[in-house]
C-alpha positions in Angstrom: 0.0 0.0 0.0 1.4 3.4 -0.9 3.0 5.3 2.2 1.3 9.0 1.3 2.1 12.5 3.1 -0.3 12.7 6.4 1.3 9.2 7.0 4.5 11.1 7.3 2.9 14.1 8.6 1.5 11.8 11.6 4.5 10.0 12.3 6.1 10.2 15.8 9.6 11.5 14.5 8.1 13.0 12.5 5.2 15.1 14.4 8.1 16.2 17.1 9.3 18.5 14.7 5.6 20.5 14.8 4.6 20.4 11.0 2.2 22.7 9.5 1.1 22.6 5.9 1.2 26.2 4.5 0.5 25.1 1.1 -1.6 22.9 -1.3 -3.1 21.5 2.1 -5.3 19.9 1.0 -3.4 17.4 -1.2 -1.4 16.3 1.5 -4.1 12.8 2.2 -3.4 11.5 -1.4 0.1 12.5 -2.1 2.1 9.7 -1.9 5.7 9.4 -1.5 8.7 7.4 -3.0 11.6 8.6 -0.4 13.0 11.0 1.8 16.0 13.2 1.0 17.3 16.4 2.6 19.5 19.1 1.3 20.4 22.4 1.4 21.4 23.0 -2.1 18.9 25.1 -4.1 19.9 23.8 -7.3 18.7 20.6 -6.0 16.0 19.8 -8.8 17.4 17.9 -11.5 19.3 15.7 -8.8 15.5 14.4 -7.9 13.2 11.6 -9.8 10.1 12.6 -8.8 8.0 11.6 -5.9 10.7 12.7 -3.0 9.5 14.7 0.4 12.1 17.1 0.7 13.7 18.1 4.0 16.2 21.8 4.2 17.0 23.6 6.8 16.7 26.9 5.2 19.8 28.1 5.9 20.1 28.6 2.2 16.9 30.3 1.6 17.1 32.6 4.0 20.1 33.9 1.6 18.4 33.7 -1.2 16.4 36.5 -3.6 13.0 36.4 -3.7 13.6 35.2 -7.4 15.7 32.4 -6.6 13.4 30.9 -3.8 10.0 31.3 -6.5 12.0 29.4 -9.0 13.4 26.7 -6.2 9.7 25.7 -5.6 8.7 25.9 -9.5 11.7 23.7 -10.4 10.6 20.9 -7.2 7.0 21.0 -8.4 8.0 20.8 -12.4 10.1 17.8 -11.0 7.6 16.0 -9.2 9.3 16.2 -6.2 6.1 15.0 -3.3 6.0 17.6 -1.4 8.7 20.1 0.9 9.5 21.0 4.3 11.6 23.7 5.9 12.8 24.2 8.9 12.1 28.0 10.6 14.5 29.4 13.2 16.9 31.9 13.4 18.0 31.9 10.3 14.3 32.1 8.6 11.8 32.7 10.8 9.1 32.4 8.6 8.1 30.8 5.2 7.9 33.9 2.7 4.4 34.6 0.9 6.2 34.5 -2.1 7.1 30.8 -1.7 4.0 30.0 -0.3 1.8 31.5 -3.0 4.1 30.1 -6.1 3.5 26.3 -4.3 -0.1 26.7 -3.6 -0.2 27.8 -7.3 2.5 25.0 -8.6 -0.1 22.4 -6.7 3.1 21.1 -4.3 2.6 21.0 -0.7 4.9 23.2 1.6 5.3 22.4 5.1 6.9 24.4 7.9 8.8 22.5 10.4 8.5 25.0 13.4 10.7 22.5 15.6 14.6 21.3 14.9 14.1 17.2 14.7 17.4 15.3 13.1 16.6 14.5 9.6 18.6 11.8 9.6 16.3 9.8 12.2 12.9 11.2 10.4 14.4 9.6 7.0 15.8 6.2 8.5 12.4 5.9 10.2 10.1 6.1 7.3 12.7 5.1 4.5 12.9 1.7 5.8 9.0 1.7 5.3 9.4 3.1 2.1 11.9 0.8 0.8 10.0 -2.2 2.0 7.3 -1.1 -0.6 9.5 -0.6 -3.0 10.9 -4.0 -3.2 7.3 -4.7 -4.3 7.1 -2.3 -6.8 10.3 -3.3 -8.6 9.1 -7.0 -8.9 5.8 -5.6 -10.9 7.6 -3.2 -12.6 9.9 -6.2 -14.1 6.9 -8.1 -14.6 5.3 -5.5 -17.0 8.8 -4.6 -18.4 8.8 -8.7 -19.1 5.2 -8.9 -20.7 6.7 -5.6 -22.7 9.2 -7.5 -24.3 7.0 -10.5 -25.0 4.7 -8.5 -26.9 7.1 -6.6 -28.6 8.8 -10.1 -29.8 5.5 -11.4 -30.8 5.5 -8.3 -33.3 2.7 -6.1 -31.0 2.3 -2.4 -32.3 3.2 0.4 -29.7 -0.5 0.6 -29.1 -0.5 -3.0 -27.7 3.1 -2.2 -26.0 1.8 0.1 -23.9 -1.4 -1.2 -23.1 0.7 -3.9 -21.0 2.2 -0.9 -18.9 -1.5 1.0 -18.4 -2.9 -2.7 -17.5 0.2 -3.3 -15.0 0.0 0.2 -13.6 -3.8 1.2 -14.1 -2.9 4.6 -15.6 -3.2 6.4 -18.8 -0.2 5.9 -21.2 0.8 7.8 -23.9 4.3 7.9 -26.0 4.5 11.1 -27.4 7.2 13.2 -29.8 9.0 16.1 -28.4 6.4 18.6 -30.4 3.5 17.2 -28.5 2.1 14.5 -30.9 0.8 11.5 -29.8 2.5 8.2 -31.2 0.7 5.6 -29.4 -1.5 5.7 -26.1 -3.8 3.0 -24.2 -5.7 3.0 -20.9 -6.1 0.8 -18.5 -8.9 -2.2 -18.8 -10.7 -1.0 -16.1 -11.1 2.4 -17.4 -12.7 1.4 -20.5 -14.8 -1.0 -18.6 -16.1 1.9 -16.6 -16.7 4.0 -19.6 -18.7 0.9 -21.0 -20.5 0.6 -18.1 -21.3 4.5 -17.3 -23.7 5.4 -14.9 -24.6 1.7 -13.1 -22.4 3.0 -10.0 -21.0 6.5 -9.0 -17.7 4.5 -7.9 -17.0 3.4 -11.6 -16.7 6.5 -12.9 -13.0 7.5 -13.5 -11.2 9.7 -10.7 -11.4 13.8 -11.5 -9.1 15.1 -13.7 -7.6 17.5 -11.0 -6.8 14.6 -8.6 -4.5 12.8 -11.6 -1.0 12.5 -11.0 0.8 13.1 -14.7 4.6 11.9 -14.6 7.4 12.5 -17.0 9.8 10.1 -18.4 12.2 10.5 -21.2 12.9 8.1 -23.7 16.2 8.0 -25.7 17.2 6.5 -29.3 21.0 6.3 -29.1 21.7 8.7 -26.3 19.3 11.6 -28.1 16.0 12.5 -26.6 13.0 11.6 -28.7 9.9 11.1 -27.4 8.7 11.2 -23.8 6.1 8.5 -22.0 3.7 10.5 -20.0 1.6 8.0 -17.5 -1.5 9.9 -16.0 -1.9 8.1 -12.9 -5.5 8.5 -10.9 -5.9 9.3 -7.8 -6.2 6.1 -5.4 -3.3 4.3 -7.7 0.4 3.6 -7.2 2.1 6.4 -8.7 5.6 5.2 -7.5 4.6 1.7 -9.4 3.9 3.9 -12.5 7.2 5.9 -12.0 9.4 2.4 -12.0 7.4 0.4 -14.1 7.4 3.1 -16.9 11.1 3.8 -16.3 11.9 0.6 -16.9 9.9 0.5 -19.9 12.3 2.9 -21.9 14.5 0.4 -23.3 11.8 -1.5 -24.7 9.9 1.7 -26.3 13.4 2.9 -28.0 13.8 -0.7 -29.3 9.9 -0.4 -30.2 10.2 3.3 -31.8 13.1 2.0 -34.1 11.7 -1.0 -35.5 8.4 0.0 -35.6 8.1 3.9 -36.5 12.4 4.7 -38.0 11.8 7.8 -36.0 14.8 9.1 -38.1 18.1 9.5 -36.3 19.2 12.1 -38.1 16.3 14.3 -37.3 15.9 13.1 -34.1 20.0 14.2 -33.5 19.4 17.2 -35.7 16.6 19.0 -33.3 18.3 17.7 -29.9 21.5 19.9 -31.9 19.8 22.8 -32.5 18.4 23.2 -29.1 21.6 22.4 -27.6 23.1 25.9 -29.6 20.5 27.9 -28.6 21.0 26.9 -25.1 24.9 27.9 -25.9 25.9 23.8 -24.3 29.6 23.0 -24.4 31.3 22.5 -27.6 31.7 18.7 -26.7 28.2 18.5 -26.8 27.7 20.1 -30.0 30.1 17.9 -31.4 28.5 14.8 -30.4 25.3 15.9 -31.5 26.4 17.6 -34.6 27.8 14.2 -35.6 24.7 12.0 -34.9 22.8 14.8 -37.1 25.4 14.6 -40.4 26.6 17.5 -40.1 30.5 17.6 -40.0 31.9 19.5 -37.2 34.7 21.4 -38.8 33.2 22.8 -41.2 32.1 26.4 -42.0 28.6 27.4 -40.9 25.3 29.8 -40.3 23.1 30.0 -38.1 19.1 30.8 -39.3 16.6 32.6 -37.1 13.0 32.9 -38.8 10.3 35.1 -36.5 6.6 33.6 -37.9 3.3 32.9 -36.5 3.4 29.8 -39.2 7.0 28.4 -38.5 6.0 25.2 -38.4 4.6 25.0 -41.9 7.5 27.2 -43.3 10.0 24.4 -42.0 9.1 22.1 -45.1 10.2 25.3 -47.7 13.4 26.5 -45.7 14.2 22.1 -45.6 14.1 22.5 -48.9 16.4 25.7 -49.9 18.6 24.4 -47.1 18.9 20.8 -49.0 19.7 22.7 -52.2 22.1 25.4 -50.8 24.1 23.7 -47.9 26.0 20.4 -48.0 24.3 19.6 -44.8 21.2 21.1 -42.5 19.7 21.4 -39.2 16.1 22.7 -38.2 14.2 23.2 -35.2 10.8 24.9 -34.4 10.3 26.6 -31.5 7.0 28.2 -31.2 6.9 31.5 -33.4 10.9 30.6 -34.3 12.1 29.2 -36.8 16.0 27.7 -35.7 18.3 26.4 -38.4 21.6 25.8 -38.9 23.8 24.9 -42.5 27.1 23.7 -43.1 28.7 25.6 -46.3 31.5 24.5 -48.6 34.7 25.0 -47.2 36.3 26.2 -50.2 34.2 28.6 -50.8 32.3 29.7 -48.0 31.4 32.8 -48.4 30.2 32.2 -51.7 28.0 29.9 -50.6 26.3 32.0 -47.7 25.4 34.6 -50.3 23.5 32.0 -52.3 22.0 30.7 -49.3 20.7 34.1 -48.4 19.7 35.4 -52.2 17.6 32.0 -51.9 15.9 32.2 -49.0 14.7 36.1 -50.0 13.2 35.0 -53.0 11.4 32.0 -50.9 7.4 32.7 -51.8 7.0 31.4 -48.5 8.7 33.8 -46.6 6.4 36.2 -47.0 5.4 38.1 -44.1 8.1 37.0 -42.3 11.3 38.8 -40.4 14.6 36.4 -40.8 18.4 37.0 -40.3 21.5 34.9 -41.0 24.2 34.8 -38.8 27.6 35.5 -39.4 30.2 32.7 -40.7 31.9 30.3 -38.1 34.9 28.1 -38.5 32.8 25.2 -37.3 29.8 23.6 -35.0 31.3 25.2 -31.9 30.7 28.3 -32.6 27.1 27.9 -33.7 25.9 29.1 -31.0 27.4 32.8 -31.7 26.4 32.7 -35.1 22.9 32.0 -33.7 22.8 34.8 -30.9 23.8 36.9 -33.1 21.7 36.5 -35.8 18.9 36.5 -32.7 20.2 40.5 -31.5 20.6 41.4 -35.2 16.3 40.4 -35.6 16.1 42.6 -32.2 18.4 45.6 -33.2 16.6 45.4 -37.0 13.1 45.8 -35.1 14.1 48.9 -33.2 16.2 50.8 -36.6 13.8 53.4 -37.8 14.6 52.9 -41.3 15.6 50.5 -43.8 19.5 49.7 -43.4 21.7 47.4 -45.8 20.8 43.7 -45.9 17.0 43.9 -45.2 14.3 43.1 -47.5 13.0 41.0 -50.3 10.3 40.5 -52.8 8.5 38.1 -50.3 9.8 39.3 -46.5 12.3 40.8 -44.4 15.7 38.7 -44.8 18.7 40.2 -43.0 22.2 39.4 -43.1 24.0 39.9 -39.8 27.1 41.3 -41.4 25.2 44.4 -42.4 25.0 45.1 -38.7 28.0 44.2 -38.1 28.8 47.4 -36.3 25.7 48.0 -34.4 26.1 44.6 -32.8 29.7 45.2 -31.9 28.6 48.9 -30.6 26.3 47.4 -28.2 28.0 44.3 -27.0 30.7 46.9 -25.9 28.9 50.0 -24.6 26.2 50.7 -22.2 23.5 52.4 -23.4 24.6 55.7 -21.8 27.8 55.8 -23.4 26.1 55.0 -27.0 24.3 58.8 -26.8 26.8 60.5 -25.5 28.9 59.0 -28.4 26.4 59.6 -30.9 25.4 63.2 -29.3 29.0 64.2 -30.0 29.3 62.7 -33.3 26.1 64.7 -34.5 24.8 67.0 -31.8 24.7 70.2 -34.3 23.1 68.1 -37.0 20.8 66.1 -34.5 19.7 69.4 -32.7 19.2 70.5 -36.6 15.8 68.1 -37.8 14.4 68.3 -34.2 14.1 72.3 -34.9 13.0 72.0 -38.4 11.8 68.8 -39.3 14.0 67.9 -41.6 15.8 64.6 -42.4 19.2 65.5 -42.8 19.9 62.3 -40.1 18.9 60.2 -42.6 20.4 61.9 -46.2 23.9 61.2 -44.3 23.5 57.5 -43.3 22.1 56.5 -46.6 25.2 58.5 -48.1 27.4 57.0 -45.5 25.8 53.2 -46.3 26.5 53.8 -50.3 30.0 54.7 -49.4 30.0 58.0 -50.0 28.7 57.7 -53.6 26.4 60.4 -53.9 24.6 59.3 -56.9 24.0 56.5 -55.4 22.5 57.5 -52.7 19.8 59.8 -54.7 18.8 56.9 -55.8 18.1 55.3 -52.6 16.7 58.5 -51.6 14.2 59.3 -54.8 16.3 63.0 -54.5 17.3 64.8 -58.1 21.2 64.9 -57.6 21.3 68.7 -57.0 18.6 68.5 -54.2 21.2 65.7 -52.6 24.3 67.7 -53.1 22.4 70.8 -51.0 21.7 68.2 -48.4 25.2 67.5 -48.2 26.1 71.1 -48.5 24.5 71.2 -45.4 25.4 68.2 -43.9 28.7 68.8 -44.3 28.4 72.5 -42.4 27.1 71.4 -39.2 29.5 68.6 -38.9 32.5 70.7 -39.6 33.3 70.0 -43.1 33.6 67.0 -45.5 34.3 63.6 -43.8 36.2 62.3 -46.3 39.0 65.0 -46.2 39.3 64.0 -42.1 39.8 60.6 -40.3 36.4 61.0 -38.5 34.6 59.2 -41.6 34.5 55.9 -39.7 33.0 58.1 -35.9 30.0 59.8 -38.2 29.2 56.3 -39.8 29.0 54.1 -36.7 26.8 57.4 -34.9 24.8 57.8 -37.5 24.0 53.8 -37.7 24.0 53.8 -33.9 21.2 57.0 -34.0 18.8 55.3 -35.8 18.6 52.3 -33.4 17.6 54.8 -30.3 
């Protein structure tokens, strides 16, 4: 029978300590519990399994920022750690409303230990219960791990797979993909038996929804994340049972998934890569993953960032261009973005990143769409520079007031990092106070100038500026007559103390101008 909280909570050693619950009280009767650990480290999370009543002395919380102790209890409850209890003293007096509100609202029960009881004797006293059931638990779970295996051999379809482990462990099973999608499911016998027979007694009908337990487990092809088994367990049932019988029903579901589905290594590797760079993971990392996913890890590369409300069905159009344009690809969607990354020819790198980015402008199906590619990289461990900086060239892009080298498109809004190349140096390096003050005494006179009169003399001298000083070129950009630009410039040139390209402060007006129109 499953130890559960108020056993804990009405335990001798446990009761000298004086436990309240603060929080999610009113769970404590039907939480059930897999062990007892204590710790101090708040950090502690992804050390846990799930199912743990954690003891601290709060020591370190009464350290701690108001932040870090919210996210302490929202990274135990997105654990499934049981339930936790701190001890108040001198160091803490009190359990902060912050943490009490965030795990009555996370749904994990918070107790306050208003006594100082050794931890050690609370755990040996009720893990030695614990373990006892355990033992139990571990000779089902190999039992349905066995039946598993027999029905995979006899050729079963995940479907049938997993309906041994919701028989075994009486709770809703589903495999699904790391986007969400469900690739097989079954429930329990009874369950269905109750739905059949609906309404003949109020006990058949399935537990409330609210009352479920839902637990987490990962499944693996090859050392890559690639689906997870989510087993919704009802309230009254053995969730420690459907914790260790469903993690010892991984190996069989990654043998199942790759003879059954071909869930596609490659792809599999490729996403698992991509979030791995945007989480900026050790090189070593990227390596390994980079190599599951085909793409070599010494070779040049560029990171893609797409912003769309349709990313997911763009994927299948930027797969495409990518197959054509790159030796070797990457993609991942996550939510409104669009993450990809390319290997290029070595030999002619460069080259190759201007095709990619002349094809994915003329893409139909970027329209409506804001996109930047990042810079070049020597190889896979810097992708995840090429990608954050493709990400703050999309953000400085959005606050520019007008159109700068690199942007546009006859479908959407490509840009290539390079072109703000500067502006992402000039940030990275100074503090937004010390960009104005560079840029106020860059072009003060001239700023000072179009406040007073409205005019756009700002913008006449970046454009010139970004043409390289071509002035014809720049009417052009402008729709000016060439005499109406050459007044401008007249001008221009007057309130900045003469013609730039007779002085060495060419380069200082360029990167202020640039740098004005992202304020």
């Amino acid at each position: 029978m499953p130890i559960r909280l108020q056993d804990v909570l009405d335990h001798p050693t446990f009761t000298a300590a004086d436990p309240i619950v603060r929080a999610a009280a009113g769970s404590a009767a039907r939480t059930q519990l897999r062990w007892i650990h204590s710790s101090e480290i708040l950090d502690i999370a992804p050390l846990l399994e799930g199912g743990e009543l954690l003891l601290t002395g709060g020591e370190a919380l009464a350290l701690a920022s108001e932040e870090q102790r919210i996210t302490y209890i929202r990274q135990l409850a997105e654990r499934g750690v049981a339930a936790l209890a701190i001890e108040t003293g001198v160091a803490l007096p009190s359990l902060p409303s912050s943490m009490v509100s965030a795990a009555e609202a996370a749904g994990l029960p918070l107790i306050e230990l208003r006594k100082v009881v050794p931890f050690v004797s609370v755990m040996q006293a009720i893990n030695s219960s614990l373990v006892s059931e355990s033992v139990s638990q571990l000779r089902r779970a190999d039992e349905a791990s066995h039946a598993m295996a027999v029905e995979l051999a006899h050729g079963g379809s995940l479907d049938r797979i997993l309906a041994v482990l919701a028989g075994i462990t009486h709770a809703e099973v589903t495999l699904a993909s790391l986007t969400g999608a469900a690739l097989a499911s079954a429930m329990p016998e009874h369950a269905e038996t109750a739905d059949d027979a609906a309404g003949s007694t109020a006990e058949s009908a399935p537990a409330p929804q609210e009352h479920t337990r839902l637990i987490h487990i990962d499944v693996p092809v090859r050392g890559i994340l690639a689906a997870q088994l989510l087993l919704r367990v009802p309230a009254g049932e053995d969730e420690n049972l459907a914790r260790t019988a469903g993690k010892r029903s991984v190996d069989i579901l990654t043998l199942a998934m790759l003879q059954r589905m071909s869930p596609g290594l490659r792809e599999v590797a490729g996403a698992a890569l991509i979030r791995a760079i945007d989480s900026g993971s050790q090189p070593w990392r990227l390596q390994h993953l980079a190599s599951a996913a085909g793409i070599p890890v010494s070779t040049p590369l560029v990171a893609l960032v797409v912003r769309s409300d349709i990313s997911q069905q763009l994927r299948t159009s930027v797969e495409q261009h990518l197959a054509r344009a790159a030796q070797s690809h990457a993609t991942y969607v996550d939510n409104a973005e669009l993450l990809a990354v390319a290997s290029l020819a070595g030999d002619a790198s460069e080259e190759s990143r201007q095709r990619l980015l002349m094809g994915l402008s003329e893409l139909p199906a970027m329209a409506g769409t804001l996109a930047a590619v990042g810079p070049l990289v020597a190889g896979i461990s810097d992708a995840s520079w090429s990608l954050s900086e493709a990400k703050l060239t999309l953000e400085l892009a959005a606050s520019a007031e007008h159109a700068h080298p690199g942007i546009g498109g006859p479908h959407g809004s490509l840009i290539d990092a390079e072109a703000f190349a500067v502006e992402r140096l000039a940030v990275q390096s100074l503090d937004p106070d010390q960009q104005r003050n560079f840029v106020r005494r860059q072009l003060g006179v001239l700023l000072d100038h179009d406040a007073q009169r409205n005019s756009r003399l700002l913008d006449t001298l970046a454009t010139w500026l970004d043409c390289g000083c071509n002035t014809a070129h720049a009417a052009r950009e402008l729709h000016l007559e060439r005499q109406s630009m050459h007044q401008r410039l007249r001008r221009i040139f007057e309130l900045c103390g003469g013609d730039p390209r007779d002085t060495g402060r060419l380069a200082a007006l360029h990167l202020a101008a640039r740098l004005a129109r992202l304020a």
